[in-house]
N, C-alpha and C positions, 0 to 999 in steps of 0.2 A: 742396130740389128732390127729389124725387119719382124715383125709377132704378125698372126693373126690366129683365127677361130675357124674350127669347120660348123657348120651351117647345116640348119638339119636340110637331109636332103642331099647332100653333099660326098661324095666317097669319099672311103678312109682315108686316101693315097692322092693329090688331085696338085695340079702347080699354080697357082695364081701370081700375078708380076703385079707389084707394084712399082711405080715410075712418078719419078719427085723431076727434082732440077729448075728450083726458084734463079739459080745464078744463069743457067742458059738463058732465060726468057728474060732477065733482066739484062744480061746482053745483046741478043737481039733489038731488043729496046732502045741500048745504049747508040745506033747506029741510027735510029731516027730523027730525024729532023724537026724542031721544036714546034714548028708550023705544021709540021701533019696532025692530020682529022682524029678523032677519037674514032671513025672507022677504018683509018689505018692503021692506028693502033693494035684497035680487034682483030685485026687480019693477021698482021705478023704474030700475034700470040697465039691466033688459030695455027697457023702452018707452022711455028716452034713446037707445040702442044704435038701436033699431028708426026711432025721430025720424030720426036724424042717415044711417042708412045708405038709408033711405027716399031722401033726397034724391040722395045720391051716385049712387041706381039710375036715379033721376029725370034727372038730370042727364049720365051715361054711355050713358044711352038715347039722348037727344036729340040728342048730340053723335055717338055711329054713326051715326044717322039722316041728320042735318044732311051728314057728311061722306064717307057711304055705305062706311063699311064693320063690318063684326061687333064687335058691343058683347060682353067679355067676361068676365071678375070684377069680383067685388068684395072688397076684402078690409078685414076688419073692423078691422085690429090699432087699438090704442092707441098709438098713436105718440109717444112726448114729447117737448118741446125746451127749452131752456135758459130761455125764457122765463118770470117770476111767474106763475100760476098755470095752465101747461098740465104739470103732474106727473101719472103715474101713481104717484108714492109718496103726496101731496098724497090722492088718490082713499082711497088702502090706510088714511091716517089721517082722515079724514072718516069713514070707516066704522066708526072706534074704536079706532084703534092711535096712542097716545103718539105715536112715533114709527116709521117705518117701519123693520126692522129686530129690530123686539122680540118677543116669544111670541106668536105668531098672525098673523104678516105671509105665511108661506106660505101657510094654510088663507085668508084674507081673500084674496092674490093667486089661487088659485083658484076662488074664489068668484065674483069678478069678472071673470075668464075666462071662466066658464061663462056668467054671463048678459048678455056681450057678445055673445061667440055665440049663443046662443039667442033673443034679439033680432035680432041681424043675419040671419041666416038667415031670419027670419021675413019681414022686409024687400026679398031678394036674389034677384033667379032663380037667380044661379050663385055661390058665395062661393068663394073661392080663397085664396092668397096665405099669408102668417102670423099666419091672423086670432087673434086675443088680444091682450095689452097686453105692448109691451117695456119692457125694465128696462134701459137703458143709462144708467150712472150717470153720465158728466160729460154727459151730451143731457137731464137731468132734474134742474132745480133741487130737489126734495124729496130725492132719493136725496141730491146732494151736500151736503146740511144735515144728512143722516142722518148720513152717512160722518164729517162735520167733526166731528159731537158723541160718536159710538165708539160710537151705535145699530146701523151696519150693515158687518159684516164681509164679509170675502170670503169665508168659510165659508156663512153667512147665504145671502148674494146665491147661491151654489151651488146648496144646497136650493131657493130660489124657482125653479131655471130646472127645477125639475120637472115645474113646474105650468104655465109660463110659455108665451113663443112661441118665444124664442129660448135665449139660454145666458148666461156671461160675457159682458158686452157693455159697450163701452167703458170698461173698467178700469187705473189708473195705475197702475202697480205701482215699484218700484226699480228702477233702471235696472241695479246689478250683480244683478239675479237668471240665476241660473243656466240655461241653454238645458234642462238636464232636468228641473227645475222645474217652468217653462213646457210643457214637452213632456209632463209628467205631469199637468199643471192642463188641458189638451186632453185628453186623456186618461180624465180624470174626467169632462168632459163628453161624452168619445162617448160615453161607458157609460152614463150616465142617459138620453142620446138612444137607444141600442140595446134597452136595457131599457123602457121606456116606452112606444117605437115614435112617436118625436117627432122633431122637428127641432129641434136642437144647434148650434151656434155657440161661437165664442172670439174677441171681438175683446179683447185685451190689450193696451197698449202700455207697455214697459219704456221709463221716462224718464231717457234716460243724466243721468250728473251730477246725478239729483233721488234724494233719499229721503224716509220716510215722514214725512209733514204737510207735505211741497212740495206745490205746485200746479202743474197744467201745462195750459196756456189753448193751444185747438184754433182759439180764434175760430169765428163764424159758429154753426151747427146743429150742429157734432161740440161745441161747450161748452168746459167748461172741468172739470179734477177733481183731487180730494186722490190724493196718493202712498198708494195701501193698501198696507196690511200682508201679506205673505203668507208662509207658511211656510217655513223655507228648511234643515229637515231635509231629508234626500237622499233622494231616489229613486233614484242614479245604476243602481247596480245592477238596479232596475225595468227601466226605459228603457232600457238598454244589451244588454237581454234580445231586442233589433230590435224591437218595436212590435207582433210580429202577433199580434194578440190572437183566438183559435177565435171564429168566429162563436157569437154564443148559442143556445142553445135558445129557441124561441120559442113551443112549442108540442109537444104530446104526447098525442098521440091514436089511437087503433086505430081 
């Protein structure tokens, strides 16, 4: 099921479409020839992107119309869920990666960002939201095939929320890891969100009683995921420093 927020600014009453579909675009895929360019790549993901959000505008039009009030984004993301073949990892290896996880998963999930946007945009009067493709690892059957084989760490998964929409995003972890730990694995991701000028996230969930190579089943759309590994050198003295970290420099100009 589909949440979002109104936004100040926003009418009470307003429609906004969001438009997922990792499996179409890994289909498309699926029909390319192993020898095409990485800008034929981009291009078929662009006109999939443009296909798929085409409609959502189509159909978010109709439905303001119909029920008279202000049709408002669209938002591009790639959404995954648990299901055979709706993965955003699934897409990353169609495009040439062993498995997701391995040398070149960030630069490929980049790439794939770009020319989701760049299609949907083309598509969209208004695009809003957190359009790109999320990485939540037990909502994504490819990541968790990744994780089970020791292709995709949570060091890995870090780097990708570079390029990404979101950040750490549903991840097992050990249930005795330590609160500053945690507190410093947030941490890391404000700073690549602050630096970047993106939006950052951390859903983690510590599985009391499970350690690594448990499983901890969410049912439904949250999945199901391995116990990752996560480092459990100390930060304490980091963290216990109170958290307020100087605003960055963002810019420097006469």
């Amino acid at each position: 099921m589909a949440g979002a927020f109104h936004g100040v600014g926003e009418p009470d009453c307003v429609i906004h479409v969001g438009v997922s579909g990792p499996g179409a675009v890994r289909a498309a895929l699926a029909k390319l020839p192993k020898d095409a360019s990485l800008s034929e790549v981009a291009e078929l993901i662009k006109r999939t992107a443009f296909k798929i959000t085409r409609m959502g505008q189509l159909v978010g039009t109709l439905a303001a119309e119909q029920l008279g009030v202000p049709f408002g984004i669209v938002d591009l993301s790639l959404a995954p869920t648990p299901a055979i073949g709706d993965s955003v990892a699934n897409i990353l290896e169609e495009i040439g990666l062993e498995s997701c996880g391995c040398c070149g998963t960030t630069a490929t999930l980049a790439m794939l960002n770009d020319a989701v946007k760049k299609g949907g945009v083309m598509a969209s009067n208004h695009v809003g939201g957190l359009s790109g493709a999320f990485i939540p690892v037990s909502e994504d059957e490819g990541m968790i095939a990744a994780v089970r084989k020791g292709a995709l760490s949570l060091e890995k998964l870090e780097a990708m929320t570079a390029v990404c929409s979101v950040g750490i995003d549903m991840v097992v972890v050990p249930g005795d890891t330590s609160d500053t730990v945690l507190s410093a694995l947030i941490a890391d991701e404000a700073a690549i969100g602050m630096v970047n000028t993106k939006t950052t996230a951390v859903r983690v969930i510590p599985a009391i009683g499970k350690k690594v190579g448990d499983e901890l089943d969410f049912g439904g759309l949250l999945g199901y995921g391995p116990v990752m590994p996560i480092s459990t050198y100390s930060p304490d003295v980091f963290v216990n420093r109170g958290g307020r970290i100087p605003a960055p420099l963002q810019a420097l100009k006469n």
